[in-house]
Structure formats: C-alpha cells, structure tokens
C-alpha distance (Angstrom), angle and dihedral (degrees) to the residues before:
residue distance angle dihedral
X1 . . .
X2 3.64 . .
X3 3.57 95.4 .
X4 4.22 94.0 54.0
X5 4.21 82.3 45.0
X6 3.83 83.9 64.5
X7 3.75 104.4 39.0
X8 4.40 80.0 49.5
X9 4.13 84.9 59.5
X10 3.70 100.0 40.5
X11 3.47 97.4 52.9
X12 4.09 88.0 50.1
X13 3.70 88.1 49.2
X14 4.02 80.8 55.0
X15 3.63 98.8 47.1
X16 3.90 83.3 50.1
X17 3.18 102.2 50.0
X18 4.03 92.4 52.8
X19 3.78 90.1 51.9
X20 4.05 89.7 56.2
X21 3.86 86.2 43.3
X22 3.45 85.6 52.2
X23 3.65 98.5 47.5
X24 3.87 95.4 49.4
X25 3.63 92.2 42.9
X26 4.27 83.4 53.7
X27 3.92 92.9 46.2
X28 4.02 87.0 46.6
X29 4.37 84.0 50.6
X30 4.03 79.3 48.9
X31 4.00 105.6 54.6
X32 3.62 88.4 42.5
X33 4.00 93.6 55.9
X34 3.78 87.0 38.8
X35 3.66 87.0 52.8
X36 3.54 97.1 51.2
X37 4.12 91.2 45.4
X38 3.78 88.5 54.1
X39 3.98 92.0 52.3
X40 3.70 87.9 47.2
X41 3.44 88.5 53.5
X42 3.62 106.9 45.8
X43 4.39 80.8 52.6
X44 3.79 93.6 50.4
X45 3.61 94.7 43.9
X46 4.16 97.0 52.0
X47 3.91 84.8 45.5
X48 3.87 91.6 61.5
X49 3.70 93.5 42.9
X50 4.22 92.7 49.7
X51 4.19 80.5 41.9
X52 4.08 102.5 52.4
X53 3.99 89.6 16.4
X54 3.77 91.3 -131.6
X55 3.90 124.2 124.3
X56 3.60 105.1 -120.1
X57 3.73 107.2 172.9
X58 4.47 90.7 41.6
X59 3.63 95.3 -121.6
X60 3.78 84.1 139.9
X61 4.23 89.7 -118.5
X62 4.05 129.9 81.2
X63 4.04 108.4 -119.0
C-alpha cells in the first residue's frame, strides 16, 4: 500500500508543478503585454503633447 500512497503524491506534486509552470509562463505572457502597453503609451502620449502643444505628463518638454 505504501508504494500506491507514493505514486498518489508524486503525481500531485506533478499536477502542481504544471499549474506553477503555468502561472509563470502566464505572468511572463503578462510583462510582455504590459511592456508593449507602456511603449504604446509613452508614443500616444508625446503625439498629443506635439498635437495640442501642451505638456501633459509635466516633464517640463512637449513629446
């Protein structure tokens, strides 16, 4: 019985360990996207400030 107890917890340890895998592999997806927002950003926001020639974000410069 022992032997089956053990095979029960490995495979749980396995089904855990792909959930974290998972989960880092989602928070990697996440940084990226939030990456990519922050460039878009950055972009859209100097475009307004060259368009209505108003510094928005008071970095003391337009774009």
């Amino acid at each position: 019985m022992g032997i089956f107890w053990e095979l029960m917890q490995q495979d749980e340890l396995d089904k855990q360990q792909k959930k974290a895998d998972s989960v880092e592999e989602r928070v990697e997806q996440l940084e990226a996207e939030l990456d990519k927002t922050k460039v878009l950003l950055r972009k859209t926001l100097e475009a307004l400030e060259m368009h209505i020639s108003k510094d928005i974000d008071g970095d003391g410069k337009l774009g």
